[in-house]
N, C-alpha and C positions, 0 to 999 in steps of 0.2 A: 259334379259336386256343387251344391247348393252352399252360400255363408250367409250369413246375414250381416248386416251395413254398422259402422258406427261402435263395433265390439274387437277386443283383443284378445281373445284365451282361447285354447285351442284344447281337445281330446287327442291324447294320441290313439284313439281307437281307429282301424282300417278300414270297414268294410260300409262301416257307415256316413249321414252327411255330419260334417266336423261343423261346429259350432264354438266362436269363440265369445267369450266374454269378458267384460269390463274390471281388471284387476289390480290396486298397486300391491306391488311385492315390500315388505320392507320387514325384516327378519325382528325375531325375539328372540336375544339367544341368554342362556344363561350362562353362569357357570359350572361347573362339573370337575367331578373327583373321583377318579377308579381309584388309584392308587396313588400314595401322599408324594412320591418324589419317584425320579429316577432312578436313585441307587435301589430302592423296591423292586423297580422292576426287573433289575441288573440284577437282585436276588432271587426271583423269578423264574430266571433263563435257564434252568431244567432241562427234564427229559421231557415236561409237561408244552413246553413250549416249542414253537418251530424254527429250526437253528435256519440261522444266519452267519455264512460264513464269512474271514473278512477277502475285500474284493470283489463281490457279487453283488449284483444286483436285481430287483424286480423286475420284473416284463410285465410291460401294459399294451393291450390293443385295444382300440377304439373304434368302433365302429359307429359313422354316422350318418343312419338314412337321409338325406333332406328333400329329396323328393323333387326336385325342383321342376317350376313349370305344372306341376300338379301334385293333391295333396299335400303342399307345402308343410314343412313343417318348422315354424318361424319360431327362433331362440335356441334350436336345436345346435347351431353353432357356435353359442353361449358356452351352451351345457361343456360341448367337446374342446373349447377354448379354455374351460376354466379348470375342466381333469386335465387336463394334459400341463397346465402351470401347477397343479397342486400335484401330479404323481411327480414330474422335474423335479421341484423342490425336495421330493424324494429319494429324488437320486434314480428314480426308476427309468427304464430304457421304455420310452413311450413311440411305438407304433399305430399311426392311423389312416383310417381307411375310410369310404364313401361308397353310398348308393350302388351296392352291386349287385350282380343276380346271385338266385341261390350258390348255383355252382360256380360263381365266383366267391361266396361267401367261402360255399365249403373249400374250396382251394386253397382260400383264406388260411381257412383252418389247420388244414396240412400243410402247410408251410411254414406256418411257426410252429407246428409241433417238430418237426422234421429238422426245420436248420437250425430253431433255439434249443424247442428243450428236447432234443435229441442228440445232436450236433455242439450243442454249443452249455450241454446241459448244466456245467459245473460253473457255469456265469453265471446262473440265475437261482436265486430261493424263492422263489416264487412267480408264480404267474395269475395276471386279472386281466378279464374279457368284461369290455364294457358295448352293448350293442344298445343303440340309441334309434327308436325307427317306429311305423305305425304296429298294434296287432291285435289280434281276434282272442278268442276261446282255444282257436287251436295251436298258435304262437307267431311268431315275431314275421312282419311282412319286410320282403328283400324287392328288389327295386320292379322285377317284373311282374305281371299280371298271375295270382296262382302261385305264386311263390313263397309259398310260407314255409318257413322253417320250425321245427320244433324246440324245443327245450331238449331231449333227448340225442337231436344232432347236432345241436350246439355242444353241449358238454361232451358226449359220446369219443372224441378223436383226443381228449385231454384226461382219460380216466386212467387211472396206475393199469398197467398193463404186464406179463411176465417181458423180462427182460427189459421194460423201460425204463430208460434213464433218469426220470423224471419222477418217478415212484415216489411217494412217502412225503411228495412238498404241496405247498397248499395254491388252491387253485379256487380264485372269486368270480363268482359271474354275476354281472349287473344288469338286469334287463329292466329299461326305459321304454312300455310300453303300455298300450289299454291291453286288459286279457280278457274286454266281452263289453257290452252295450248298458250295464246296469248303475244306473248310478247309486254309489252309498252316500249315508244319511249321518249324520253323529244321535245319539239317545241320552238322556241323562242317565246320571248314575247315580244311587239308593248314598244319602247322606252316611249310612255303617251299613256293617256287614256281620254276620257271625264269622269268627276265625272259625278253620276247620283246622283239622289236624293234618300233616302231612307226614308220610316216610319215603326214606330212601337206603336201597342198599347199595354198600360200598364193595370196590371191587379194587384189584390191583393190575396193572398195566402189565400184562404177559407181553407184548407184543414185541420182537425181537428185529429181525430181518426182514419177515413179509408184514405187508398192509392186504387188505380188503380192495376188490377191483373199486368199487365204489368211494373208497376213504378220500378224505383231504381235500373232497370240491364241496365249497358254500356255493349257495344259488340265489339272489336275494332281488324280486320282482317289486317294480313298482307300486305295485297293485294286487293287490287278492282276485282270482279265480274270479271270471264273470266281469268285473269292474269296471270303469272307466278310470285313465290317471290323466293328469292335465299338467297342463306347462303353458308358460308367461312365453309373449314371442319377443319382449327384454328381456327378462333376467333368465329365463331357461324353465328347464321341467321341477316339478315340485319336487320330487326324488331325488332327484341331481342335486338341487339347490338344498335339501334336507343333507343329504349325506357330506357332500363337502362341507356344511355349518360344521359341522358334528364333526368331521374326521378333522379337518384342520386344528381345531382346539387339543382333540384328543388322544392323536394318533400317536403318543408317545404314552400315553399314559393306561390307554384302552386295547385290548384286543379286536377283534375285527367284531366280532358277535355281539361286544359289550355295546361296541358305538351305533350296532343294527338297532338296540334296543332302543339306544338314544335316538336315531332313526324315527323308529314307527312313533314313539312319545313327541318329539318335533311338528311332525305330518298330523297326530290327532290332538295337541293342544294348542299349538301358535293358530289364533285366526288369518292369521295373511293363508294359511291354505287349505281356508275353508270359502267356496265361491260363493260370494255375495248377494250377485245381482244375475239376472238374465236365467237364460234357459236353465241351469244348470245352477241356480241359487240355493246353497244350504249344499250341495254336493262336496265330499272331502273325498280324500284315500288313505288307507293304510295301506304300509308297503308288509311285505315276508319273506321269508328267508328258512330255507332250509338247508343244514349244513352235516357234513358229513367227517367234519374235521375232527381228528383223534389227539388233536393237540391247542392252544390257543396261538391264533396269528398274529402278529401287530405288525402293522405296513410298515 
């Protein structure tokens, strides 16, 4: 692996040479408003929404590659130092882990599905899988040579399943990663616009006892398809440091999707993560998210 001298910022992309560059971090945060007060929300709490019952709590796992001795991936211990303070303050039961091969990943896997939400399923309303590591076009690299992991086998062992216990609750996955060598650009944008017209049809919540094997897992990537994403080796990865600005203000007042949006707008207007100088100057990222949730989540 080639770096060049005298620079700090790092790609989490895998397969190629990582190049850092010259960056301070230092946030713009606004203020924000989904809804006016609490008791709002408390009128909210629906069939629309994902119950929480009382005595329960979240389940977080953390997963953080750091490579060490090679590929390093400096600040990545930021990132997992500062979710793990902000899901605590949650009240969430935060499990982490490190640098392991696939098939310790996937063991990983089946063991919190197995002893939590199988086992232990009526503790928990929820579960987030936050995996933090290098990766390609074809997904997330685990500690050995060849070892990449998909998007499909990450979620795959956490899908509603017959007979699972765990059915019908919502289920967030974070991936902290590059997904390919390309770097994106920011464009300007046309001072107006014509409005166009929009429709929508409305529909009424049938949905009784069964879900969709698919329902109730969000998936929300650093990065779009092809990309590269980047991260400070102080203050952590731009994702990271985008979503906890955003969740820590919001998480009472916003659902999970709302603050994703807040999310991507953080990543493509604050300059602090747009890179300045060096190889990779004028380079930004937008992150995505696709969710499959039949309901609204608030952590």
């Amino acid at each position: 692996m080639c770096t060049e001298t005298h620079i700090n910022e790092w790609s989490d992309h895998a397969p190629i040479k990582l190049t850092k560059i010259s960056e301070k971090t230092q946030h713009v945060r606004g203020s924000y408003s989904c809804i006016e007060s609490t008791s709002q929300i408390q009128s909210t709490f629906t069939k629309d929404v994902y119950d929480k019952k009382p005595g329960q709590k979240g389940l977080v796992l953390i997963v953080n590659f750091m490579f060490s001795g090679c590929r390093e991936r400096p600040g990545s211990e930021v990132d997992a130092r500062n979710l793990e303070n902000f899901f605590t303050k949650l009240d969430y039961q935060v499990e982490s882990r490190s640098d392991m091969t696939k098939r310790e990943l996937q063991n990983c896997f089946q063991n919190i599905e197995s002893k939590y939400l199988t086992e232990k399923s009526k503790d928990y309303h929820s579960f987030i899988c936050v995996i933090m590591s290098h990766g390609n076009e074809k997904g997330i690299s685990t500690k050995e040579k060849n070892g990449t992991i998909t998007e499909h086998e990450i979620t795959e062992p956490f899908k509603n399943k017959e007979g699972g216990k765990f059915n019908g609750k919502p289920k967030l996955f974070l991936f902290q990663s590059c997904r390919g060598q390309q770097k994106q650009m920011k464009v300007v944008v046309p001072d107006s616009d014509e409005q166009s017209g929009s429709s929508g049809i409305d529909s009424n919540d049938a949905l009784v006892n069964k879900v969709p094997t698919d329902a109730d897992i969000l998936v929300a990537h650093a990065t779009t398809p092809n990309y590269l994403s980047f991260r400070n080796p102080t203050n952590g990865a731009y994702f990271i440091q985008a979503f906890l600005s955003i969740a820590e203000k919001k998480y009472k007042v916003c659902h999970v999707e709302e603050m994703l949006i807040d999310v991507r707008r953080e990543l493509a207007k604050n300059p602090e993560y747009e890179i300045q100088v060096g190889h990779f100057a004028g380079s930004c990222q937008t992150s995505v998210s696709q969710s499959t949730y039949i309901k609204k989540f608030f952590l």
